[in-house]
N, C-alpha and C positions, 0 to 999 in steps of 0.2 A: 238823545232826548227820548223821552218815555213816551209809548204811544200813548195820545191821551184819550179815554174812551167815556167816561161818564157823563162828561160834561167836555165837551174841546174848547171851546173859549175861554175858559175860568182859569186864570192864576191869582194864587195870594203869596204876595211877598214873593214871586218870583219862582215859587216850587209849582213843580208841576202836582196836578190833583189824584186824588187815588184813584185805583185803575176801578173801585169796587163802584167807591159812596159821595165820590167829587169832591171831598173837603182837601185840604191840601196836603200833599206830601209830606212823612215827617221822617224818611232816612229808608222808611222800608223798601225794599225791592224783591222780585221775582224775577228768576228767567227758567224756565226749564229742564233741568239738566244743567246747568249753568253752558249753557252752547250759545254760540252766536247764530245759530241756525233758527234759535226762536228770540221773540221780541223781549225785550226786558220790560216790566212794567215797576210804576212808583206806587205804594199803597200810606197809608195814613197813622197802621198800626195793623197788630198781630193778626187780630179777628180779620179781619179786611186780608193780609198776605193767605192766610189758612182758605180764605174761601175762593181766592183767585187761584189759589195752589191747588185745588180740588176743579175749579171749572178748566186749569189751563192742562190738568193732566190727561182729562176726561176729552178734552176737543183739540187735540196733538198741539198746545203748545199755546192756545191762541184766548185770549179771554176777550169773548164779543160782547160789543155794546150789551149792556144793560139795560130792559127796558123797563120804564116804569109801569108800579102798577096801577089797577085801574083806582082806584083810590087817590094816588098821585093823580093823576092825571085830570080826575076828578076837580082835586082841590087844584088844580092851576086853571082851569078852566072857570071854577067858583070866584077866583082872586081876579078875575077880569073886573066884577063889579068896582070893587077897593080898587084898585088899579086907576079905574075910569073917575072914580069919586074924587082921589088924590089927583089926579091930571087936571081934573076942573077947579079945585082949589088950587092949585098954583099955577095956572094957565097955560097947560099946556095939551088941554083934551083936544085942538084942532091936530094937532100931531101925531096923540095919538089914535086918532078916526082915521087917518091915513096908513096907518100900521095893518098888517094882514094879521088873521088870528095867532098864524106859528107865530110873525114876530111880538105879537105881544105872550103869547106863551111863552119864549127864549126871555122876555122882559121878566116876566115873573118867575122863570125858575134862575136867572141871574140874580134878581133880587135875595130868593133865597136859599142859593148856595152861600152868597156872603154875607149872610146873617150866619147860617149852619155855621161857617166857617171861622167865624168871631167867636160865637157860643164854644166851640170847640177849643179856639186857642185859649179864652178863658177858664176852663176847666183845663187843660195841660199847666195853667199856672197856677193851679189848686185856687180858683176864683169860682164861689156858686152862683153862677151865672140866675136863680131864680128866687 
């Protein structure tokens, strides 16, 4: 199994996620050398294998977590308000008041990785997603 590094809780359909951008695996792979000595990872598509192939050569083998940037980081923190808006229209904002900030951070970058992750299989089936 692919180490999973972008996102570790997210599968769709059961594929493991790209080791780059978290959307989900669609055949590609890396390992190193092709050695069992380094880890094998799953990517999504070409651009995504090229740039894990550049970060795994450069740090002997290993492509580390990805962080995001502050931008990201930004807008998941922005998406608290929506988050809290949606929770009290469907009743469920006592629940999430009890949520710690990571967990509701985790809540909204779940949310959208499986939006990304739609929009993506969408376009793979030549469908203009906008």
């Amino acid at each position: 199994m692919a180490k999973r590094l972008g996102h570790p809780k997210f599968t769709f359909l059961g594929l493991d996620p790209c080791a780059i951008c978290g959307f989900e695996g669609r055949g590609f792979g890396f390992r190193l050398d092709l050695s069992g000595l380094y880890p094998h990872y799953v990517f999504c598509s070409m651009p995504c294998v090229r740039i894990g192939e550049a970060i795994a050569k450069s740090n002997g083998g290993k492509i580390e977590k990805m962080a995001l940037s502050d931008i990201e980081n930004h807008a998941i923190v922005d998406a608290r308000l929506q988050l809290w808006e949606a929770a009290q229209r469907v009743g469920i904002a006592d629940h999430i008041e009890k949520m710690s900030p990571e967990q509701i951070d985790d809540l909204v970058k779940s949310v959208v990785i499986g939006f990304q992750a739609s929009i993506q299989r969408a376009m793979g089936r030549g469908e203009v997603p906008f």
